[in-house]
C-alpha positions in Angstrom: 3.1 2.6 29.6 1.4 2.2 26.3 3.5 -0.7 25.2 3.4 -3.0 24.8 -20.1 -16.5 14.9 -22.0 -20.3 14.7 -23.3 -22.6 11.3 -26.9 -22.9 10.8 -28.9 -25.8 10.9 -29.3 -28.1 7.9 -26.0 -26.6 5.7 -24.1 -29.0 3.9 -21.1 -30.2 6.2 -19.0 -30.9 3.1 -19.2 -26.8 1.4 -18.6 -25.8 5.3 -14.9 -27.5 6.0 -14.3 -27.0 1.3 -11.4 -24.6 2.4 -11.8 -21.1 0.5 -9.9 -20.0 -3.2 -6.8 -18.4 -3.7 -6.4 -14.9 -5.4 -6.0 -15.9 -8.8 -2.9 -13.5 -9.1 -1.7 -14.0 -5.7 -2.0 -18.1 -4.9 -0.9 -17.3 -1.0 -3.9 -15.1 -0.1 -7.4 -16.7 0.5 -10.5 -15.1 -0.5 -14.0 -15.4 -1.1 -14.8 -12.5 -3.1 -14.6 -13.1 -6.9 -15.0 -10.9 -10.5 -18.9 -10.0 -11.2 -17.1 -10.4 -14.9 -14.8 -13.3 -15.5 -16.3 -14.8 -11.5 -12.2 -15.5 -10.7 -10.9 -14.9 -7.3 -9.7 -11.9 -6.2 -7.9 -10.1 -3.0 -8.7 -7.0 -1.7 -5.4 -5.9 -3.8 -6.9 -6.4 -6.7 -10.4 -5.7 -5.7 -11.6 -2.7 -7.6 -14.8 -1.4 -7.6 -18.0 -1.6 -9.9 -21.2 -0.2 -10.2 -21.7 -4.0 -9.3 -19.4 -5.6 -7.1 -16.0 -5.9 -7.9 -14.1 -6.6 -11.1 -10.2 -7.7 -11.3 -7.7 -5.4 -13.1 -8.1 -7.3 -16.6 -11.5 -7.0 -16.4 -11.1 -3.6 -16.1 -8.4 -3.1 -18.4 -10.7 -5.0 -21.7 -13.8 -2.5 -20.7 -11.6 0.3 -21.4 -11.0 -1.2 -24.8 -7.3 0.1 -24.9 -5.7 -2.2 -21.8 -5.4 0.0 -19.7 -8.4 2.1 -17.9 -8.6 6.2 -18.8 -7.6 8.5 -15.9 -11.8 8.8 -15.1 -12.3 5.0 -15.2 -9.2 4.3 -13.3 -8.9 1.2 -11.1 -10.3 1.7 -7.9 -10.2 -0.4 -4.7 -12.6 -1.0 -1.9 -12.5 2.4 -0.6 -12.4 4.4 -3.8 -8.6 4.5 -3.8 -6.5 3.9 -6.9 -5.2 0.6 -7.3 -1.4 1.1 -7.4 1.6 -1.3 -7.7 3.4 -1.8 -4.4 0.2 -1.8 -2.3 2.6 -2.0 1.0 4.6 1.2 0.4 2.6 3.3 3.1 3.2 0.4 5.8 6.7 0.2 4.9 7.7 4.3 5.5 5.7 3.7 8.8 7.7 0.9 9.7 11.0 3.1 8.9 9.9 5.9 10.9 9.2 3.9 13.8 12.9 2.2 13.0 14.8 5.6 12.7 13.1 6.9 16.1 13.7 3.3 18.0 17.5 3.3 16.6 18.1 7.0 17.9 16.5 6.3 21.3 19.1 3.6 21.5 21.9 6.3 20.6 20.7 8.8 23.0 18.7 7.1 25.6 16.2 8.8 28.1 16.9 12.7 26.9 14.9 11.6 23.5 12.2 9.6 25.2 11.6 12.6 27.7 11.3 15.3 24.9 9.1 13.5 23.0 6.9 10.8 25.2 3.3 12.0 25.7 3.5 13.9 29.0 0.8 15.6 30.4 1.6 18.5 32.7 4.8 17.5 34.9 8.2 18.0 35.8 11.0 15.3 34.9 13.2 16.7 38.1 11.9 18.3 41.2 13.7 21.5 40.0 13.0 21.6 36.4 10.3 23.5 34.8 6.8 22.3 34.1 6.4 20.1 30.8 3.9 18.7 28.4 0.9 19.0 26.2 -0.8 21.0 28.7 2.5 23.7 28.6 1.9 24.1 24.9 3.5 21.0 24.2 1.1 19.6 21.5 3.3 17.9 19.4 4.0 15.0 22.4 0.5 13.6 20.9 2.0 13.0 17.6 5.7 12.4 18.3 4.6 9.8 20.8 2.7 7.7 18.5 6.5 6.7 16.7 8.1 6.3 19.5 9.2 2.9 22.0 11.5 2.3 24.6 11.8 -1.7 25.0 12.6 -4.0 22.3 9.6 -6.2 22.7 6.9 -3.3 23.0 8.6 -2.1 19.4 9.1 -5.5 18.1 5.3 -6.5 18.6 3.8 -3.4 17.3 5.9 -3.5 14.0 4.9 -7.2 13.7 1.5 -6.1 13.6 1.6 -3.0 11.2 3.0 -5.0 8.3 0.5 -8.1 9.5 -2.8 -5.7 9.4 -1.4 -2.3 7.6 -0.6 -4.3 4.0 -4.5 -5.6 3.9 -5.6 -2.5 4.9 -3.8 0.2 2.9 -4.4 -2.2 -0.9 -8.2 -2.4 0.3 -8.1 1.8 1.3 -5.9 3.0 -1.1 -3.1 5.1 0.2 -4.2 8.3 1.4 -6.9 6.8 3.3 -5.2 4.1 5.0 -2.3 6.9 6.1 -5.2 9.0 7.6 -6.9 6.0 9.1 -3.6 5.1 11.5 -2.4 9.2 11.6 -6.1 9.7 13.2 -6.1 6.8 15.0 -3.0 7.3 16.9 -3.9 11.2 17.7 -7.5 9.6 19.3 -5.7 7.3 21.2 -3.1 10.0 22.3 -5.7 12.3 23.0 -8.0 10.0 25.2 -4.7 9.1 26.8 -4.1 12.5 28.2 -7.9 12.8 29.0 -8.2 10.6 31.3 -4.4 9.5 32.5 -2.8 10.9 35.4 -1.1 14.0 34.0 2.6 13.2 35.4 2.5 9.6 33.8 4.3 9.5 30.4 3.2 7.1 28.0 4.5 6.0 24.6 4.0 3.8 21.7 2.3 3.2 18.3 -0.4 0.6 19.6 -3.4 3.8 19.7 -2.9 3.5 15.7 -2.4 -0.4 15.9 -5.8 -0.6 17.8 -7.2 1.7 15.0 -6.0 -0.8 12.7 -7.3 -3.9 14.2 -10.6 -2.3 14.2 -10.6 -1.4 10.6 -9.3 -4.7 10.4 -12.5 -6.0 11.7 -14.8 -3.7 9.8 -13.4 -5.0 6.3 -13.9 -8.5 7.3 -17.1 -8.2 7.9 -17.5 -5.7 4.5 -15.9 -8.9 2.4 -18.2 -11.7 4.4 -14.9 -13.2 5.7 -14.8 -15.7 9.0 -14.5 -13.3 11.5 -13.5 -15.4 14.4 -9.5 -14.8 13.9 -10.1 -10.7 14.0 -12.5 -11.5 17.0 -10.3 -13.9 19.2 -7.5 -11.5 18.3 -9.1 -8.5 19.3 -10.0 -10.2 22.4 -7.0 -11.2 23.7 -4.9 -7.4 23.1 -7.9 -6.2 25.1 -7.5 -8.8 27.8 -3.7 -8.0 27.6 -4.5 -4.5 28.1 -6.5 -4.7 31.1 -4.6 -7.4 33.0 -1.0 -6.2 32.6 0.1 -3.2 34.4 2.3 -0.6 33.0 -0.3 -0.2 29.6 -1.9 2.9 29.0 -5.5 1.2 28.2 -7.0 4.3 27.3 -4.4 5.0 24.1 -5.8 1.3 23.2 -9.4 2.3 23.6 -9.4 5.5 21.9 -7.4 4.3 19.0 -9.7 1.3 18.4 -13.4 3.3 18.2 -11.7 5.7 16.4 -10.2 3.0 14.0 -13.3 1.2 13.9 -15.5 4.3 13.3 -13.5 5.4 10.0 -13.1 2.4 9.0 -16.9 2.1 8.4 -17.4 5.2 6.8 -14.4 4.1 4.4 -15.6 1.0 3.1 -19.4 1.6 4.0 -19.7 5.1 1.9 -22.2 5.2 -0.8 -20.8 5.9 -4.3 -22.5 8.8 -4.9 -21.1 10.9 -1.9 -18.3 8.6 -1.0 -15.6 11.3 -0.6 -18.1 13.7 1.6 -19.0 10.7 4.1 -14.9 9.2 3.9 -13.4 12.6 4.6 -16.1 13.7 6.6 -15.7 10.8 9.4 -11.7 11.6 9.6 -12.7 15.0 10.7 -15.4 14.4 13.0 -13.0 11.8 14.8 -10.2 14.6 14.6 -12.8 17.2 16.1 -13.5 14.9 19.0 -9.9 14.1 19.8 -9.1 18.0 19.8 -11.7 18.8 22.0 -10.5 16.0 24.3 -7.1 17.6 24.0 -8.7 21.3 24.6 -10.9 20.4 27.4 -8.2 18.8 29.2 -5.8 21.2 28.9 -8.2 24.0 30.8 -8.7 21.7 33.5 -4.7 21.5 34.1 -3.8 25.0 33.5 
C-alpha cells in the first residue's frame, strides 16, 4: 500500500565553507537571495516580486509612497501570489483534514477505509457486489489522497507536509500551492489505478507529498540554493519506494512528475503571461490524469 552538484576549480575555499545569511525578518531561515533595493536577506516568505528580482515588504511598502502597496502594486511572491500573513495556513487545514479522517478511521476501523481507499474494480467479500473507480466510484481518487491506516505511514507524511508544504505555499501563494498538492495527489491516484492490479487497494497522501518534493526541488534550483539536501532526500523515498513491499510506487511516481512539472510552470512563468502558462500546466496535468482514469476504466468495464 501507498504508505508509507561539485565546486569548480580555483574558487576561494574560504567564500565556499562562509555559511549563508539569515532572512533579515526571520533569523532561523537561511537564504541567499537578497532585496535588488536595500540588498538585505530575504526568504521566500518575504520574497516578492520585481520587474527586477525581488524586493522585501518595506521596500515595497516606501515605493508605494503611502506604506502600504495599492491593491494593483500588491505584494507578490515567487509565483505571483499575494504575500499574506500566516504563510502556513493552507498546510495547516491539510494537516487537519488528514487528522479528522485518521482519528475517524480509528473510531470506525476497516468499514471507513473500505468505502473510501482507492479501489479499482473488486469485491471486498466473495458475495458482495463489485466496487471501485471503475463502478462509478470516482471519488476513491480523491478521498484516498486523505486517508491512512498505520500510525507511522500517517505520522511520516504529516512530518513532511508542514516540513516542505510551509516553503512551498509562502513561495506560491495560496491558491497555487493548494492546486499544486490537489493535482498532485489526483496524478498519483490516477497512475495508481492505471497501472496497479485492479483488486489491490491503496491509500495515502504521499502522491501529493511526492508532488511536493518535486516542487521542492524545482524552487531550489529557481532560488540557486545547494541542492544536495532535496537531491539525497529525493533519492532515498525513491529507494524506499522500490525496495519495500506493500508501496504503491506508481502513486509516488505519478505525484512527483506531476509535482515537478507544475512546479516549473509556477515559478518559471514569464510575467507577461504568467497566469495563462500557471493555470495552463494544472490543467494539462489534470487532462492527462483524467484520461488515465478514462482509459482505464474501459479496459475494466
Amino acid at each position: 500500500m501507498d504508505h508509507p552538484p561539485g565546486g569548480h576549480g580555483g574558487q576561494d575555499q574560504s567564500a565556499v565553507n562562509q555559511p549563508m545569511p539569515s532572512c533579515y525578518r526571520h533569523a532561523d531561515r537561511e537564504t541567499g537571495i537578497s532585496c535588488t533595493r536595500c540588498d538585505r536577506p530575504i526568504c521566500p516568505a518575504c520574497m516578492i516580486s520585481a520587474s527586477v528580482g525581488f524586493q522585501c515588504p518595506e521596500c515595497v511598502g516606501q515605493g508605494s509612497g503611502t506604506g502600504h502597496a495599492p491593491d494593483a502594486n500588491r505584494p507578490r511572491n515567487l509565483a505571483g501570489g499575494a504575500v499574506v500573513a500566516d504563510p502556513r495556513l493552507v498546510t495547516k487545514i491539510l494537516l487537519g483534514i488528514n487528522a479528522a479522517v485518521f482519528l475517524a478511521v480509528l473510531a470506525v476501523g476497516d468499514r471507513l477505509v473500505d468505502s473510501l481507499d482507492l479501489l479499482g474494480r473488486a469485491a471486498y467479500s466473495p458475495f458482495g457486489p463489485l466496487e471501485g473507480v471503475a463502478e462509478g466510484e470516482w471519488y476513491r481518487l480523491f478521498t484516498a489522497m486523505f486517508l491512512h491506516q498505520a500510525v507511522m505511514h500517517f505520522g511520516f507524511n504529516m512530518l513532511s507536509l508542514w516540513w516542505l508544504g510551509g516553503p512551498l505555499e509562502a513561495a506560491l501563494g495560496r491558491v497555487r500551492y493548494l492546486a499544486l498538492y490537489l493535482i498532485s495527489g489526483l496524478a498519483g491516484s490516477a497512475f495508481t489505478y492505471l497501472i496497479a492490479a485492479p483488486n489491490q487497494p491503496s491509500l495515502g497522501a504521499s502522491g501529493a507529498i511526492f508532488g511536493l518534493l518535486g516542487a521542492t526541488a524545482v524552487l531550489m534550483r529557481r532560488l540557486n540554493y545547494d541542492m544536495r539536501p532535496v537531491l539525497i532526500l529525493l533519492g532515498l523515498n525513491l529507494v524506499f519506494t522500490f525496495s519495500w513491499s506493500g508501496i504503491a510506487w506508481q502513486a509516488h511516481v505519478g505525484g512527483l512528475v506531476a509535482g515537478t512539472a507544475i512546479a516549473i510552470a509556477m515559478v518559471h512563468a514569464p510575467r507577461e503571461r504568467r497566469a495563462l502558462v500557471q493555470y495552463g500546466a494544472c490543467g494539462l496535468v489534470l487532462l492527462v490524469s483524467l484520461v488515465m482514469v478514462v482509459a482505464r476504466t474501459m479496459s475494466l468495464t
